[in-house]
C-alpha positions, 0 to 999 in steps of 0.5 A, a space after each residue: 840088117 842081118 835079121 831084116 835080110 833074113 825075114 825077107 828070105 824067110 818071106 821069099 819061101 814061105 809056102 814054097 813047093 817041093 818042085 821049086 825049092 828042087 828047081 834047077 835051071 841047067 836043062 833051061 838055059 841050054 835051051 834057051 842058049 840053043 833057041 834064040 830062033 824062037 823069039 825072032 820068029 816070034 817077033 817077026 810074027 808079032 809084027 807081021 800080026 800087028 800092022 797086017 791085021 791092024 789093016 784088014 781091021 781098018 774096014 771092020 767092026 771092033 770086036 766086043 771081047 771085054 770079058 776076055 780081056 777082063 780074065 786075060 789080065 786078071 791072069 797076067 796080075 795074079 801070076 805077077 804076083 807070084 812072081 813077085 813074092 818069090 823075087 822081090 823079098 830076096 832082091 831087097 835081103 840081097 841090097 840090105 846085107 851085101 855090097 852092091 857090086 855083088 848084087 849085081 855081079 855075083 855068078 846066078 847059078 850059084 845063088 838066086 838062079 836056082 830054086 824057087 826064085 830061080 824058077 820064077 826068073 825062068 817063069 818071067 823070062 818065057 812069060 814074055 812070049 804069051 805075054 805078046 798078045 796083049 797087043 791082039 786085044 788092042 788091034 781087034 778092039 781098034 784101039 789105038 797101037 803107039 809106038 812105045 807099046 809094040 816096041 816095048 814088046 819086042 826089046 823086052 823079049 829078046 833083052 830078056 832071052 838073051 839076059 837069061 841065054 847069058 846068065 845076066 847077073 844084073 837080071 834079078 833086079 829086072 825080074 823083081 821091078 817088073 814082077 812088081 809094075 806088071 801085078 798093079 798095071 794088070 789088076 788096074 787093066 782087069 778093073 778097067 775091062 770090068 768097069 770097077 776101077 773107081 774114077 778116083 785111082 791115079 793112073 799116075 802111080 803105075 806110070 811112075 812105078 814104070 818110070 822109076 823101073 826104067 831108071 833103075 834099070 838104066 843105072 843098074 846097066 850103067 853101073 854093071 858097065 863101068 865095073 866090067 869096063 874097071 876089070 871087075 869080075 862081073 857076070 854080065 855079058 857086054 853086049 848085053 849091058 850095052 842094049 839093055 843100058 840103050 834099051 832102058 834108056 829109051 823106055 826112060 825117055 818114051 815113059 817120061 814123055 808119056 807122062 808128060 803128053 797126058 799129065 801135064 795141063 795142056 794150055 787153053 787156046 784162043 779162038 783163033 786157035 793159039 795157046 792162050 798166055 795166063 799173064 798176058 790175059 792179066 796184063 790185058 785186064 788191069 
């Protein structure tokens, strides 16, 4: 397991800068620490954006921005990807050569919170700020805003802000599984606007990468929790672990109902308008 873990940090800083391997996230976190009006402003804005222009959008033509869209995601793909590349190698290293319980209660500052991967933390982090206009494409296209899209936006944000304010331990885990689902989730969406998104792809796959994301995350809370709660020395803000437990909970829940709504076969109905019973239909024929 040794040589596996470390071929995956070799991997992790393959073609590493100068200016990330020298990364040091002091001045960061301080900022961050100091800032929380930043993202409430943000989300009072986003919302104010979100059901206000979605209204004086209502006697208006959708706006035709598919080439933007097109780029926009393509970008947000991309630099996924880097993320991930920097992340998700030293994640798995981490798994493979040490206790859980230090993967996810070990001081960051002293290990991945600095450096290359520390830098892309902090890059994942603030990226949720800009990120917050992939809901502007969907109201000026007039298409349809859930509930499950702008909510996940704004709990993201500050779970994420108040993670990174508090040096969350847990965090890298959070960081690499969504570096992971937003790379394949932003290609898919950059193909669809292109229309080179073969008919064939299983949508199926991004939204099980996001359910499985959302029930590690819970049980990474979980756990954190309970050795907080048992004593353990554990770097990891309560408050924080109690919001993200409750806040990857409820994305469990909204993704598998999700999954679900658009998945599953729905039954035929009647001409009368009900749901038609298969076995009732053969019993009715013999």
């Amino acid at each position: 397991m040794e040589q596996i873990g470390d071929a995956l940090r070799a991997v992790a800083m393959f073609g590493v800068t100068d200016f990330e391997r020298n990364w040091e996230p002091h001045a960061w976190l301080k900022f961050t620490e100091d800032n929380y009006v930043i993202p409430i402003v943000a989300i009072v804005c986003y919302l104010s954006f979100c059901f206000g222009v979605r209204r004086l959008m209502e006697g208006h033509q959708p706006f035709s921005i598919r080439m933007p869209l097109a780029f926009w995601n393509m970008g947000l793909s991309l630099f996924s990807f880097c993320g991930m590349f920097r992340t998700v190698p030293l994640l798995l290293s981490r798994v493979l050569t040490m206790p859980y319980e230090q993967t996810i209660c070990e001081p960051p500052i002293n290990t991945w919170g600095t450096g290359p991967t520390g830098f892309w933390v902090m890059m994942f982090v603030y990226s949720k700020l800009p990120e917050l206009v992939d809901t502007a494409f969907i109201v000026l296209r007039k298409r349809p805003l859930i509930f499950l899209h702008w909510y996940h936006h704004v709990t993201v944000l500050f779970f994420c802000w108040n993670a990174y304010a508090t040096l969350a331990g847990t965090g890298l885990y959070f960081v690499a599984m969504n570096y992971s689902v937003h790379a394949l989730m932003y290609g898919y969406y950059c193909l669809m606007a292109l229309n080179m998104c073969p008919k064939s792809f299983p949508t199926v796959i991004i939204t099980l990468s996001q359910i499985m994301q959302m029930f590690v995350g819970t049980g990474v809370c979980i756990s954190a929790w309970i050795y907080w709660y048992n004593g353990v020395p554990c770097e990891n803000d309560i408050t924080n672990l109690v919001c993200g437990g409750l806040m990857y909970g409820s994305y469990l829940y909204l993704f598998t109902a999700f999954a679900f709504k658009r998945y599953l076969p729905k039954k035929p109905k009647t001409a009368a308008g009900e749901e038609s019973n298969p076995a009732a239909e053969t019993k009715k024929g013999k």
